[in-house]
C-alpha positions in Angstrom: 51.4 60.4 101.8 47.6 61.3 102.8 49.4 63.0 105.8 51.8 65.6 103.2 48.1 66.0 101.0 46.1 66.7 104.2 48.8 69.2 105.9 49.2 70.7 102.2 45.4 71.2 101.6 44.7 72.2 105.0 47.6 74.8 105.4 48.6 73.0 108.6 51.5 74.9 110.7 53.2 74.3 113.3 54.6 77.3 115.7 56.3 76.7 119.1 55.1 73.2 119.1 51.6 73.7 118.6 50.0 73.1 115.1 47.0 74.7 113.5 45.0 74.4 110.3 46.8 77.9 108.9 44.2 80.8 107.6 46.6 83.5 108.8 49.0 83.2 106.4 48.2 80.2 103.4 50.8 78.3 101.3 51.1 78.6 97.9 48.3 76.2 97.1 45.9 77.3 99.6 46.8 80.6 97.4 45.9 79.2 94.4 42.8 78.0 95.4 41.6 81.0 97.2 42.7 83.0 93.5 40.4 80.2 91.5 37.2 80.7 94.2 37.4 84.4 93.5 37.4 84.7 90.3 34.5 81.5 90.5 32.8 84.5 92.7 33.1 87.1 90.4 31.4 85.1 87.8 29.2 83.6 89.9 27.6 87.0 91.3 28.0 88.9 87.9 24.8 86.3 86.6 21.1 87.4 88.0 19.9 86.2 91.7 17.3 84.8 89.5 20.0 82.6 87.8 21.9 81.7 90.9 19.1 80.9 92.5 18.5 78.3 89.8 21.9 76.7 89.5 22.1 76.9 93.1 19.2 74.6 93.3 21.2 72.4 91.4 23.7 72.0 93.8 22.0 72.1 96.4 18.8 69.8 97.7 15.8 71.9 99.7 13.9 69.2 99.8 15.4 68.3 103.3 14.7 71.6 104.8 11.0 71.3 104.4 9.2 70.6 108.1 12.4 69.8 109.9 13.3 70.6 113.6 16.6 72.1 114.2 19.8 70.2 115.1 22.0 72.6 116.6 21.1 75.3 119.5 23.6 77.9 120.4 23.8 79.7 123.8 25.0 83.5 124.4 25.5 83.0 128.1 27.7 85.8 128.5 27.2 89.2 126.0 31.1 89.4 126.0 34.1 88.9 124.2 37.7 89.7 125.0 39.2 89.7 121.5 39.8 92.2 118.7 38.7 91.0 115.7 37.7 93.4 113.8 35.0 91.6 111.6 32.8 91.5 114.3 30.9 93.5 116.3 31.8 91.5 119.5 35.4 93.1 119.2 36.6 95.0 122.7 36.7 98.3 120.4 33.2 97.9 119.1 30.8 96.4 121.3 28.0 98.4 123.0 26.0 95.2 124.7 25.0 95.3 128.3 27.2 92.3 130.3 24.7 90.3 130.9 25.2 86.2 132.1 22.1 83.9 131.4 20.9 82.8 134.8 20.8 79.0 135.8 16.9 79.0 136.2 16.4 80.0 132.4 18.8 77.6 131.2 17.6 74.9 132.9 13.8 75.7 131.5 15.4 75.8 127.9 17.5 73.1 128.4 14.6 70.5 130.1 12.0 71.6 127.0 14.8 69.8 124.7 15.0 67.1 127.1 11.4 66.5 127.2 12.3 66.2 122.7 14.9 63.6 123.6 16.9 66.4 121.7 20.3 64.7 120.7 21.9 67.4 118.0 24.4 70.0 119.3 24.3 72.6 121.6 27.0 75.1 121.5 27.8 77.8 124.3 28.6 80.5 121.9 27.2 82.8 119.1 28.8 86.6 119.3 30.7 86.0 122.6 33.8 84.0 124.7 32.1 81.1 126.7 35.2 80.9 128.8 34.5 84.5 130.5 31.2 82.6 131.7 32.3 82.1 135.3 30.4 79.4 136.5 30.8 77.3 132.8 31.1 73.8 134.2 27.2 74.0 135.9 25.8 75.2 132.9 27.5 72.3 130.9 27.1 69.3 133.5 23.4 70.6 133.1 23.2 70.1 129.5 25.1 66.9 129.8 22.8 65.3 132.7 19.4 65.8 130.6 20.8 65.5 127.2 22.9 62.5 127.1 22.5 62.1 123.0 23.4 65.7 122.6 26.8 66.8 121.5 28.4 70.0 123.5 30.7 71.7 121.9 32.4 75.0 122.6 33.9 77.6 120.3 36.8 79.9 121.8 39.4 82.1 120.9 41.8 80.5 123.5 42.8 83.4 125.2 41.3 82.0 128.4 42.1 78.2 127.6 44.2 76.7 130.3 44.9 73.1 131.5 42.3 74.0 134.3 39.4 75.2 132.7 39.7 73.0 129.8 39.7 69.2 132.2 36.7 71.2 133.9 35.0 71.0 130.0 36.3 67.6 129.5 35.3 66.5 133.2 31.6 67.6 132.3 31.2 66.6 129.5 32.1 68.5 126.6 32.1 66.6 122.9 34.2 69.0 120.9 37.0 71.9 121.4 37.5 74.3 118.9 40.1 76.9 119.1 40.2 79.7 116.4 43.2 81.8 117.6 43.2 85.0 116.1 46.5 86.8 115.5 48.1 89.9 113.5 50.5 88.0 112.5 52.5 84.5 112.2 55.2 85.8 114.7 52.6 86.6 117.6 52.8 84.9 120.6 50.7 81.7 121.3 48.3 82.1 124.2 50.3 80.1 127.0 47.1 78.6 128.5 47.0 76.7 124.9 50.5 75.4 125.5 49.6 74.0 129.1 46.1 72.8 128.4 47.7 70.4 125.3 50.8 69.6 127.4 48.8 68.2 130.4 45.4 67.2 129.6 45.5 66.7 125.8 49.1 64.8 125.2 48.4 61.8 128.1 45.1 60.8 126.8 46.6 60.2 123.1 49.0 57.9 124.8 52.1 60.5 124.5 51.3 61.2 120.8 51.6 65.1 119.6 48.9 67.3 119.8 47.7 68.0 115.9 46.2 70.4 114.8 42.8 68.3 114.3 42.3 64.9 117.4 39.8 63.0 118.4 40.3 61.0 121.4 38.5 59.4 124.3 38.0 61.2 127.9 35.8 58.8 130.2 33.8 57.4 127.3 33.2 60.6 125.7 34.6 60.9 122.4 36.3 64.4 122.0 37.2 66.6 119.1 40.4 69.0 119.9 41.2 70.9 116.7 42.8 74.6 116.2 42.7 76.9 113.3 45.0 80.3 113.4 43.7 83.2 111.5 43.9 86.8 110.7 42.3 89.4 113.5 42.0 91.9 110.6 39.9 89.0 108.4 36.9 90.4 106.1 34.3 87.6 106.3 30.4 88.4 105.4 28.5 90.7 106.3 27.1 89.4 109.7 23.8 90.9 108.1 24.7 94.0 107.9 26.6 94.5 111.4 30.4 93.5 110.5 32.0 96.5 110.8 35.5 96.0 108.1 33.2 94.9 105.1 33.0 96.7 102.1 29.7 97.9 100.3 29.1 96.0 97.1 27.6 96.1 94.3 26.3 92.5 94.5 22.5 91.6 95.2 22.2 89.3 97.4 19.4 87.2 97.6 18.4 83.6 97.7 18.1 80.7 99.9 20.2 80.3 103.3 20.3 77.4 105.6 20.7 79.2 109.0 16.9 79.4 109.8 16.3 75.8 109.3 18.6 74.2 111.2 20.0 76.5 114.3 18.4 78.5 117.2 20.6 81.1 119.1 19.8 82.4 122.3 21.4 85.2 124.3 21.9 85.9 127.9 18.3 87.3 128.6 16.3 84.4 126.8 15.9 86.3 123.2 15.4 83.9 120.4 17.4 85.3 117.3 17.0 85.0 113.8 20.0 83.4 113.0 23.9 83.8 114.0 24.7 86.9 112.6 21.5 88.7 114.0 23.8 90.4 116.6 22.1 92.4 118.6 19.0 89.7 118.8 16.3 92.5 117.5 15.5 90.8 114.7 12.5 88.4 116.2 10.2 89.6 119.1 9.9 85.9 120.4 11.3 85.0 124.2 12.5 81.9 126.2 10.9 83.5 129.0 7.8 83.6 127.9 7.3 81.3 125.0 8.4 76.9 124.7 11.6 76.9 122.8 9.7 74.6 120.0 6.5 77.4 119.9 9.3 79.8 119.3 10.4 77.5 116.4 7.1 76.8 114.9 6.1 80.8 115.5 4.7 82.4 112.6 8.0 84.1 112.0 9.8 81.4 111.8 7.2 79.9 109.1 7.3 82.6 107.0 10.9 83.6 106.9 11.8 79.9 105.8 8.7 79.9 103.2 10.3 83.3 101.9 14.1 81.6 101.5 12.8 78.4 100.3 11.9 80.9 97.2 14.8 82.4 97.1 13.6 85.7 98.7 15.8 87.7 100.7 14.3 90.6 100.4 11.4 90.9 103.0 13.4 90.6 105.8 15.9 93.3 106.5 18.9 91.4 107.9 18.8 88.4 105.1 18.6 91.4 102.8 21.9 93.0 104.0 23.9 89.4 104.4 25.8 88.0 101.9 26.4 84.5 103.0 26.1 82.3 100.4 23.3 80.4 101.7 25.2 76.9 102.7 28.0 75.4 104.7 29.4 72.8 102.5 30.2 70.7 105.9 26.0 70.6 105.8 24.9 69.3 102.1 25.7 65.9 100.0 27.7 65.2 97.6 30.9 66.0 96.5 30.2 68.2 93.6 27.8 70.0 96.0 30.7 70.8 98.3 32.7 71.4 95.5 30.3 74.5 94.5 29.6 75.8 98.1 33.2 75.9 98.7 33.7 78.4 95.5 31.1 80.4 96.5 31.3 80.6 100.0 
């Protein structure tokens, strides 16, 4: 019964064999939910920022974002992506980044300053990019594994370069979680075949001959692994990445208030640029460098101090890229309470 409820809320698919949480084409309830969380929306952003700001802090408890370190640090090894989404700036149509790789010696200065933290949140080897285009992957995530052994690694692709190879060389080094958005035109498209193999020879055996879901966890040499898969719509309109996606549409909305991203994330791209946050594409947004500057100088900069002093008042409006972005200010995976989720997941 929780199985039917969890593939029914979830939209969970299954094509050729392989399932996926489904965002490229929803049921009927997944539907009716998404109809309910618009119109939510519509009322939501037809009251003052003033107001939202309010009932948002009702919802939503700041109190925890006051002097905290972040948990999660996000490496752009590669400045390259190899799909077409076209929410994104990243897209093989639209970007106009130099290729650049992150070399080993940086890394391993940004990676031994968390060390010398005991740092054990996540570190991630993607913001705008593909980590599996990174051609020498496996040293940069054995490093990460060797001095952070608390940490969780986790890696974010679009699976077009998954394959049973490359993904035991993840597991064999160390990786904690697998997430595979696979981004199609539509239901009928072809699967990436790498998918196919990587699930059929590494995944299957180590759940003792068990299907591949759509969302595992399972154990690889003591590591606990999460495998999960979601299938959505190349031609999606998210947010506004801060002003760089390039499908959304202008609106009429103001968009101010608090946001998260700043308290609890760094992103760094291939030449040691700090950036504001995850949708600060082209890293211009902060004049602050791994090269020269400690990763946690770079968190406690003056910048960093007075952008979250500005959002913990609900003020986007200093800062030209919170100004343009319309994220909601939360991820409901990130706050308390099930009324808090509740709201963030009608708003977001």
């Amino acid at each position: 019964m929780f199985d039917r409820l969890k593939r029914l809320f979830y939209g969970i698919i299954e094509i050729d064999n392989v399932e996926f949480v489904n965002k490229l084409k929803p049921n009927h309830f997944v539907n009716f939910i998404n109809l309910f969380k618009s119109l939510f929306r519509k009322i939501y952003y037809f009251i003052s920022a003033k107001q939202r700001f309010f009932i948002f802090k009702k919802f939503v408890k700041l109190d925890k974002y006051s002097n905290s370190d972040f948990k999660a640090v996000y490496f752009e090894l590669r400045t390259r992506c190899n799909s077409q989404c076209t929410f994104c700036m990243a897209s093989i149509f639209t970007d106009n980044r130099e290729d650049e790789t992150m070399s080993l010696e940086l890394y391993s200065k940004i990676i031994n300053e968390l060390a010398e933290k005991n740092f054990d949140g996540t570190v991630g080897f993607y913001v705008n990019n593909e980590p599996l285009l990174v051609k020498n992957l496996d040293h940069f995530v054995k490093i990460a594994r060797d001095a952070l052994p608390h940490a969780s690694l986790k890696i974010l692709t679009n699976g077009l370069k998954l394959n049973a190879k490359n993904g035991l060389m993840l597991l064999e080094n160390g990786i904690n979680e697998i997430e595979v958005n696979v981004y199609q035109s539509s239901i009928d498209s072809k699967i990436p075949k790498g998918i196919f193999l990587f699930e059929n020879e590494i995944i299957k055996p180590l759940l003792n001959k068990h299907d591949v879901k759509a969302q595992n966890t399972f154990k690889y040499k003591n590591n606990i692994i999460k495998y999960h898969k979601i299938l959505r719509q190349v031609n999606e309109i998210l947010t506004t990445r801060g002003g760089s996606a390039p499908n959304t549409q202008s609106s009429d909305y103001t968009y101010d208030g608090f946001c998260s991203y700043p308290f609890w994330q760094l992103n760094i791209t291939a030449d040691g640029r700090v950036a504001q946050c995850c949708a600060d594409f082209y890293f211009d947004n902060v004049n602050l460098n791994c090269k020269d500057n400690d990763l946690y100088e770079i968190w406690n900069s003056d910048f960093f101090h007075n952008l979250r002093t500005e959002l913990l008042d609900g003020n986007r409006s200093k800062n030209k890229l919170c100004k343009e972005c319309d994220f909601c200010g939360e991820n409901p995976r990130n706050t308390d309470g099930i009324l808090s989720k509740i709201f963030l997941g009608f708003i977001t």
